[in-house]
N, C-alpha and C positions, 0 to 999 in steps of 0.2 A: 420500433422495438427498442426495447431500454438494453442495457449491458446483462448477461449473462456470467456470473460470476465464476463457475461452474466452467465453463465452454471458455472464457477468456482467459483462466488458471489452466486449464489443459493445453489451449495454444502457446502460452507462454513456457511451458513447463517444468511441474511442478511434482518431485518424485517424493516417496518415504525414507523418513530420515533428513528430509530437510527443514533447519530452523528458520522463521520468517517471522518479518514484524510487521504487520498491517496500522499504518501511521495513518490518525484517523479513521480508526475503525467503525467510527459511529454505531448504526445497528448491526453491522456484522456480518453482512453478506458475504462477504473476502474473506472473514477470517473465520466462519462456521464452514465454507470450503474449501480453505486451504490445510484445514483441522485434517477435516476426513482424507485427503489427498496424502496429506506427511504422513500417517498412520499405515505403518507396515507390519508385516508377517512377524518380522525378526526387528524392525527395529521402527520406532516410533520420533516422528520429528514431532518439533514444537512450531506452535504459534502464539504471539506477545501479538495480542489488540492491545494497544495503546490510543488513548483518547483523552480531552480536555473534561469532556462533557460526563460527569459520574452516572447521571441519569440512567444515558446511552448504555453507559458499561455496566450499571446493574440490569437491564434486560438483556444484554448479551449474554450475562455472566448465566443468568437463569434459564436463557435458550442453552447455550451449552451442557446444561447441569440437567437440562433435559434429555439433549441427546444423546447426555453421556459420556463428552466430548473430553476427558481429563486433558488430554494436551494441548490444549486454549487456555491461556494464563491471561488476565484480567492485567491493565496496567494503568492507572491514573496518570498521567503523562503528558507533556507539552513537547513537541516537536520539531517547535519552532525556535525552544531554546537549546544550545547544546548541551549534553548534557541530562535533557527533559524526557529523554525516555523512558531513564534509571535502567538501559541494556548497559552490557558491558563493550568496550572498544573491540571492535572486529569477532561479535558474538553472532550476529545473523548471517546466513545467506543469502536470503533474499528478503526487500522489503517492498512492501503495497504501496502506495500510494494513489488512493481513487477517489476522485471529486473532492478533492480538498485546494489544490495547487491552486486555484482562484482565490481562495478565502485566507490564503497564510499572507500574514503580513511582512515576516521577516524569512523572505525568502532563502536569504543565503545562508542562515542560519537551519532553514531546513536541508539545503543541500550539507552546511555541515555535518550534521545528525545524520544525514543517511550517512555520508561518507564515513564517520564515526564506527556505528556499529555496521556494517556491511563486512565481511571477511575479506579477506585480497580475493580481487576477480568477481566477487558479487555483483547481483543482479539486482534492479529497480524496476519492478512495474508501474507503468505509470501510466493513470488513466485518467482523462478528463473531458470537460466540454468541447464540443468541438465548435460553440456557437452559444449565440440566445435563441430559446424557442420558444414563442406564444407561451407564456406564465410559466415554463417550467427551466429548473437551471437558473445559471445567475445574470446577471445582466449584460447587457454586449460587452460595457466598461469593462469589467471584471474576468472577461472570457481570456485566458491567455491559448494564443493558438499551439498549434503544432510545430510551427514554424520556431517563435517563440522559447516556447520549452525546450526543442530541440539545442536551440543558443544558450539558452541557461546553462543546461545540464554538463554541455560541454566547453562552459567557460567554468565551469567550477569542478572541475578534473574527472568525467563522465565521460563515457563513447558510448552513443546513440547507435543501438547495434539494427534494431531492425521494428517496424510498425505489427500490430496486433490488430486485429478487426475487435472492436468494442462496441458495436454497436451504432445505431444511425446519430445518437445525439453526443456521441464519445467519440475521442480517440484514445488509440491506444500503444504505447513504445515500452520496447527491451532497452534499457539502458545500462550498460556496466560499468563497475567502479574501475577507474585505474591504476 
């Protein structure tokens, strides 16, 4: 079974009134649910997809405009440079990041950018492969483990607070800022 974006936003949790940036949002899974999720009675959070790919972000931009989603803000954006979000410093409280961490080249560049806009004590989701599977996901090469990440996160000023069930081909960690 793949990831549940839906069920791995409510384990991790995710209330109204909270702002979030989904880094690499491609088509939008993350961030068409963490839409609905910030959207309160009395007070409405935001979500910033932020993505390379315009493609991506014009079928997102049109699924949300379907759903009616006004608090999904669209963002042409590179992640991997500082700076590349166009968020402001210490604007989000929590940011996504899912199935992407294989594919960034300048890693610490992304750890700058979360560290960047995240608020003091923010939170990172972070979800990825936990492996190669028969033609789906990326290659072994490219797979960075749990183990891994776990090192990154907290060589570059992060405390790795606790794992999230993501599914059989994912893992998934609560990481917060320091």
């Amino acid at each position: 079974m793949f990831a549940n974006p839906q069920e791995i936003l409510e384990k991790f949790g995710i209330s109204p009134g909270t702002i979030v940036a989904d880094l690499g949002a491609g088509t939008g899974h993350y961030a068409l649910a963490a839409s609905k999720m910030v959207k309160g009675k009395d007070i409405d959070g935001k979500v910033y997809a932020i993505d390379v790919q315009k493609d991506l972000l014009d079928r997102l931009k049109n699924e949300a405009n379907r759903e009616q989603l006004t608090n999904l803000e669209i963002i042409w954006g590179n992640a991997e440079k500082v700076g590349g979000t166009k968020l402001r410093d210490d604007s989000v409280d929590v940011v996504i990041a899912s199935n992407i961490f294989f594919q960034i080249e300048e890693k610490e560049n992304f750890a700058k950018e979360i560290a960047r806009i995240l608020k003091s004590n923010g939170r990172l989701l972070f979800i990825d492969w936990s492996g190669a599977s028969k033609g789906i996901g990326p290659h072994a090469n490219m797979v960075v483990t749990e183990s891994q990440a776990k090192d990154f996160f907290e060589k570059n000023g992060f405390a790795v607070e606790r794992s999230v069930p993501a599914g059989s081909h994912h893992y998934g960690l609560v990481i917060r800022k320091k």
